[in-house]
C-alpha positions in Angstrom: 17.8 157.0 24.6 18.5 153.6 26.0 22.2 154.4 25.2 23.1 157.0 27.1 20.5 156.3 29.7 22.6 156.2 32.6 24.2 159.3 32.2 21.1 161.1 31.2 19.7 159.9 34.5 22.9 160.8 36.5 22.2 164.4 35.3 18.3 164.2 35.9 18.7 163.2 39.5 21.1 165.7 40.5 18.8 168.7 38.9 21.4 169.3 36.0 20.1 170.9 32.5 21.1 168.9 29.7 20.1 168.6 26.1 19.3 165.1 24.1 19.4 164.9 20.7 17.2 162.3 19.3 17.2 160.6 15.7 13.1 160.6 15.2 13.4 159.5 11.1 15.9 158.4 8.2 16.3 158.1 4.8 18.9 156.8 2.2 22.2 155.4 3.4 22.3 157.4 7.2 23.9 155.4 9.3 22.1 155.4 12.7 18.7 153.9 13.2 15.8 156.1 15.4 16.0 156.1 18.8 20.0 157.0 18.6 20.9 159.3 20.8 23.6 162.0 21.9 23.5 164.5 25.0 25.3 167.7 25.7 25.8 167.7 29.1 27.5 169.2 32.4 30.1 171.2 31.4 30.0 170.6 27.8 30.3 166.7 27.6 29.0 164.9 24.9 27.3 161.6 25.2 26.2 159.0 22.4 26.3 159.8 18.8 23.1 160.5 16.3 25.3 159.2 12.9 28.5 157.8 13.8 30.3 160.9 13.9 28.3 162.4 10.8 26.8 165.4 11.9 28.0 165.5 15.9 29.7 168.7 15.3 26.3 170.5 14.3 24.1 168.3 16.7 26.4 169.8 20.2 26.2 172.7 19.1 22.4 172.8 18.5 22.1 171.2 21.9 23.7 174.0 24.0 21.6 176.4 22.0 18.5 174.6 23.1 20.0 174.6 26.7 20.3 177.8 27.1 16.9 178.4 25.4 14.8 176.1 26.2 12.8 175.8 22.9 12.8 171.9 21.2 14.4 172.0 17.9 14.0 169.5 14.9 16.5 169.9 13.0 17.5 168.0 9.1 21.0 166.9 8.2 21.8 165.3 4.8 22.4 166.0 1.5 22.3 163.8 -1.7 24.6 161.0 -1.0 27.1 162.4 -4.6 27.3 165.5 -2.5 27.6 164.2 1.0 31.7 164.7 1.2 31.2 168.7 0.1 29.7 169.3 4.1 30.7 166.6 6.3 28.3 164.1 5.6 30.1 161.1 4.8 27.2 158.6 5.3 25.1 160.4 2.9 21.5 159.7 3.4 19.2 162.0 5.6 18.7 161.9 9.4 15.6 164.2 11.4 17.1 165.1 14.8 15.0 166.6 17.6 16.7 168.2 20.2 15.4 168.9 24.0 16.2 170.3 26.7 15.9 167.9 29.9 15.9 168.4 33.7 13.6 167.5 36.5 11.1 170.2 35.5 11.4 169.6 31.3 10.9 166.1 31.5 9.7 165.1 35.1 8.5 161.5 33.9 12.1 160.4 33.3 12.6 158.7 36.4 9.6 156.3 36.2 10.7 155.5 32.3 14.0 154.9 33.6 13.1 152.6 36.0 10.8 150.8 33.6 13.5 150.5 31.2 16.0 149.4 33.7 13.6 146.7 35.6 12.7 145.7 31.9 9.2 146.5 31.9 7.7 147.8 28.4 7.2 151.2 27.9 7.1 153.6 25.6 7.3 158.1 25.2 5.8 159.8 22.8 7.4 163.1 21.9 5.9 165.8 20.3 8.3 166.6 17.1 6.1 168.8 15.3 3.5 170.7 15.5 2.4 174.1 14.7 1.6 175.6 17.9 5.6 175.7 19.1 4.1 175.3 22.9 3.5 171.5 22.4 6.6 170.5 21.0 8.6 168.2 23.3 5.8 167.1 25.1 5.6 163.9 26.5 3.3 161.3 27.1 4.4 157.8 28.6 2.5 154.7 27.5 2.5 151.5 28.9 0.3 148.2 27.8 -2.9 148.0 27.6 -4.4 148.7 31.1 -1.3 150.3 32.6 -1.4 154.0 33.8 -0.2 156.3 31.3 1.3 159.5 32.1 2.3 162.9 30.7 0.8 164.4 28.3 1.3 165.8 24.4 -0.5 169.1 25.2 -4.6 168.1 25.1 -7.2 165.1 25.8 -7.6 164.4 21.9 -4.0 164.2 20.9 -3.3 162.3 24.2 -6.1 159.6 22.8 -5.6 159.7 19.1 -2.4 158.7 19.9 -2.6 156.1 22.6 -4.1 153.5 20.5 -0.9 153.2 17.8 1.7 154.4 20.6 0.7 150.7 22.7 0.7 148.7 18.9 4.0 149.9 18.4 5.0 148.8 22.3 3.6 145.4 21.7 5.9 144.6 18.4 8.9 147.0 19.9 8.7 149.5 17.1 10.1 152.7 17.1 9.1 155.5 14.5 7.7 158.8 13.9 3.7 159.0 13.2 1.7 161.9 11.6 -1.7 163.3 12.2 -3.2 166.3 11.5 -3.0 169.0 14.2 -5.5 167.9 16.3 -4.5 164.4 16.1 -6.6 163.7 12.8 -5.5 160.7 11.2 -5.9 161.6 7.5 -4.3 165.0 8.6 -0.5 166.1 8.5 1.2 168.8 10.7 1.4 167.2 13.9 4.4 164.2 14.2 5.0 162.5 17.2 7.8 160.5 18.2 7.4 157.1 19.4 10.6 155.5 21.4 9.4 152.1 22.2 11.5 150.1 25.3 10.4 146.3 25.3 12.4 143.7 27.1 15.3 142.2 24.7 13.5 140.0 21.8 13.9 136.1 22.2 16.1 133.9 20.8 15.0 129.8 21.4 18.0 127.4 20.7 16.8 123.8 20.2 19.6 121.5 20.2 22.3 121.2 22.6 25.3 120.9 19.9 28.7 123.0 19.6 26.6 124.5 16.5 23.9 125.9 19.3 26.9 127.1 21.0 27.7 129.3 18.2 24.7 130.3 17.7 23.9 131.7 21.5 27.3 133.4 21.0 25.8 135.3 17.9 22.5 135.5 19.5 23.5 137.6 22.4 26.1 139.4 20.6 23.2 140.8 18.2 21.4 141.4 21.8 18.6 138.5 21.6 17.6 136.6 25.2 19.1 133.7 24.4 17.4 130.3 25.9 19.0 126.8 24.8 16.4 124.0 25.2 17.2 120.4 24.8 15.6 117.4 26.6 19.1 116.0 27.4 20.2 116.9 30.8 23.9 115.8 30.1 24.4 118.2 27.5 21.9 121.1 27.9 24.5 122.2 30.7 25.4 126.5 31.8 29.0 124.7 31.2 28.0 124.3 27.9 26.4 127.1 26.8 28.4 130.2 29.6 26.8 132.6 27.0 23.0 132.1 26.7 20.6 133.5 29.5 18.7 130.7 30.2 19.1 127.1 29.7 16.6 124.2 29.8 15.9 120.8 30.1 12.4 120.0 28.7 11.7 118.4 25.6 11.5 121.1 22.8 7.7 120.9 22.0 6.4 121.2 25.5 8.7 123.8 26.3 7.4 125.7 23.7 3.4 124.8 24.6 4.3 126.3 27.9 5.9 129.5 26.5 3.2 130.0 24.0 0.2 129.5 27.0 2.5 131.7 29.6 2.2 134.7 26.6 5.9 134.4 26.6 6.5 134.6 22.8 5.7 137.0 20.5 6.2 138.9 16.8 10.2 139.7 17.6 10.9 136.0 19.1 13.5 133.8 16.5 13.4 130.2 16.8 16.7 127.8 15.5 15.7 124.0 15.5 19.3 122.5 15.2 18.3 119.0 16.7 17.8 117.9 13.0 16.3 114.7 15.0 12.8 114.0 13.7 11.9 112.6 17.0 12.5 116.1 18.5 11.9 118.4 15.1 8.5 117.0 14.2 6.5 117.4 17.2 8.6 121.2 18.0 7.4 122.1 14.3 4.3 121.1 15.0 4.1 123.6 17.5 5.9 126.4 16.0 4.0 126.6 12.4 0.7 124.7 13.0 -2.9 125.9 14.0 -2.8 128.3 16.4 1.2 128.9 16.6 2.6 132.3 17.7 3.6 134.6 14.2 7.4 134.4 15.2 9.7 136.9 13.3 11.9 133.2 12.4 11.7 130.1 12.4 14.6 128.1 11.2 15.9 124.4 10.9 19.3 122.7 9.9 19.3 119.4 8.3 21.0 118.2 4.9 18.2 118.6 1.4 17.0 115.1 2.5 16.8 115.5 6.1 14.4 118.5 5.1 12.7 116.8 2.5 12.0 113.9 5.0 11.0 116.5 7.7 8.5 118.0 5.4 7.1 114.9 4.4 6.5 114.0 8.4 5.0 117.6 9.0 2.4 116.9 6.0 1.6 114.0 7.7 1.1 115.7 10.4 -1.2 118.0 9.2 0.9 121.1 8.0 -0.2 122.8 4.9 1.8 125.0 2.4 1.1 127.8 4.1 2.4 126.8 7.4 5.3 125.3 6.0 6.1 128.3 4.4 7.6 130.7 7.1 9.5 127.6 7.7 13.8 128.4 6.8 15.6 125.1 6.0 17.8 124.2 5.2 18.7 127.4 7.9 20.9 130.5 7.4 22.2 131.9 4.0 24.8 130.4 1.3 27.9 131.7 2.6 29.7 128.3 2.2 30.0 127.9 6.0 31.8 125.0 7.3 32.7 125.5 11.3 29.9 126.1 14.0 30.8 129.8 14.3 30.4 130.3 10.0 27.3 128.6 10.4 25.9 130.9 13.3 27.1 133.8 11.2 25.1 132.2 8.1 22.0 132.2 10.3 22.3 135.3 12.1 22.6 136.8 8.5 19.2 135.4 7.2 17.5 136.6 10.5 18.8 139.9 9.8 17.7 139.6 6.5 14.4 138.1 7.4 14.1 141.4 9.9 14.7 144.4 7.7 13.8 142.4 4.2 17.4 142.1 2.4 18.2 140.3 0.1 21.4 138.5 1.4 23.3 139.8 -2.0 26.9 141.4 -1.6 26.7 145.1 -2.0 29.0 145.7 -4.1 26.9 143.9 -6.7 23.5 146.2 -5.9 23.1 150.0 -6.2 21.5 152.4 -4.0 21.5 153.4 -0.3 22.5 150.9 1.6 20.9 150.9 4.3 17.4 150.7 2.9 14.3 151.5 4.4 13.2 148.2 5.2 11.5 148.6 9.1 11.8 150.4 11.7 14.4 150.1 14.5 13.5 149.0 18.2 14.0 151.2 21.0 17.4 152.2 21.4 
């Protein structure tokens, strides 16, 4: 939804009657991850796409059905991918689509998840999908961390509760998927699916290193929609001159920047760390910090430095104290063989491992593997 948000608010404020038709799961090779989103709005406009183009057709019209009835509609598009040509779908692959209808009285929440989303505070909707009793699909209930009011509701106390708990462990990693309970929010159960849209502030990306290859790497960083902060203890080099294209730049030395991150709760399970110093008067002690006792579980942490500049770095952190096990979620030499050369290759070779390191690929070309190709490797953040 966070992609056609501002129109879908547009409509919602000035009492319009649209429909939104949401991607809530996907198999096999479709294209668009949950969360996308198209609307049908005033006047017939469409809004967003669900699968690139796939399966818009169907989608609009679905919506303006469900305007003009009002009753939510999940609806499956996909056949095998050998077949996909014979009916439009040229992804192949599979895509679940729920369709709403949404106005001030469907969906009266909207504003305050709006103006969460907007003022980057986490929150999250769940969305009846599901169910057998047709009355409680497209409820909502809005969930926000733990000890935040909550508000909405999917149709009773016990559905409200049973899904709560999993709804606010989704928002704390920024996962967005579909979960399944029985009817009356069972756990072992089946029946009822709920649609959790998680919207947590953009993930992190820390910079260390204030060196054209850094540069590159912000560039990347923000282009894959991190919130990119370059830290270097030099303050004639860690300039905004520099680095126009990060959000944040700092002066600090590396390890205590990240010691005061780590006690503010500022880092968590989606944050990417690049150590590009390849100084061992800056690496060592930042390492230290990043993979030792009591470190944050970062989604990455990488480091670029030759074979022997890594070999010697890992030597220093045993010395330090590091075990096997720490020094395993450690990437260096960072990024993926793609025989980069320039700083912008080598920010493409990194973004490509923390992609990879995201949704588990492999990093192989696909023409050499078989198979869907986008494979079911996580679950995509809120859109």
């Amino acid at each position: 939804m966070r992609d056609v948000l501002d129109r879908l608010l547009a409509w919602w404020e000035a009492g319009d009657t649209v429909a939104l038709g949401t991607v809530v799961g996907t198999w096999r090779s479709a294209p668009r991850q949950p969360g996308a989103a198209m609307l049908v709005g005033v006047d017939g406009e469409a809004v967003g796409s669900v699968s690139g183009g796939c399966v818009e057709g169907a989608v609009y019209e679905l919506g303006q059905q469900v305007i003009g009835s009002g009753a939510p509609v999940l609806q499956r598009y996909g056949v095998s991918d050998d077949d996909a040509m014979g009916v439009g779908l040229t992804c192949g692959g599979i895509l679940d689509v729920f369709v709403e209808r949404v106005s001030r009285d469907d969906f009266p929440e909207l504003g305050e998840v709006a103006g969460d989303i907007l003022a980057g505070r986490p929150v999250a909707v769940a969305t009846v999908v599901a169910h057998p009793d047709p009355d409680l699909l497209g409820r909502h209930l809005v969930l926000r961390p733990e000890g935040e009011p909550s508000s909405g509701t999917l149709g009773t106390d016990r559905l409200d509760a049973a899904v709560s708990d999993d709804a606010r462990g989704m928002l704390a990693q920024g996962r967005t998927s579909t979960l399944e309970y029985g009817p009356e929010g069972e756990r072992r159960g089946e029946g009822l699916r709920v649609f959790v849209a998680s919207y947590a502030p953009r993930p992190r990306m820390l910079v260390f290193g204030a060196i054209d290859f850094a540069a590159a790497v912000a560039r990347v960083g923000s282009f894959l929609g991190y919130h990119v902060t370059v830290c270097d203890a030099r303050p004639i080099f860690a300039t905004r001159s520099r680095f126009p294209e990060a959000d944040e730049v700092v002066v600090s030395w590396p390890h205590r920047y990240v010691q005061q991150e780590i006690a503010a709760g500022r880092l968590d399970a989606r944050t990417v760390a690049c150590v590009l110093t390849h100084d061992p008067k800056f690496d060592v002690p930042l390492l230290e910090v990043l993979l030792g006792e009591g470190a944050p579980d970062l989604a990455y942490v990488g480091a670029m430095g030759s074979r022997r500049t890594h070999e010697d770095r890992l030597a220093r952190l045993r010395e330090a104290g590091l075990d096997e096990d720490h020094l395993a979620r450690l990437r260096s030499p960072i990024g993926l063989d793609l025989g980069a050369r320039t700083p912008e290759e080598t920010a493409v070779s990194i973004a490509a491992e923390i992609v990879a390191e995201r949704w588990g690929g492999g990093g192989e070309p696909l023409s050499e593997t078989e198979g869907p190709i986008h494979g079911a490797h996580g679950s995509g953040e809120g859109q």
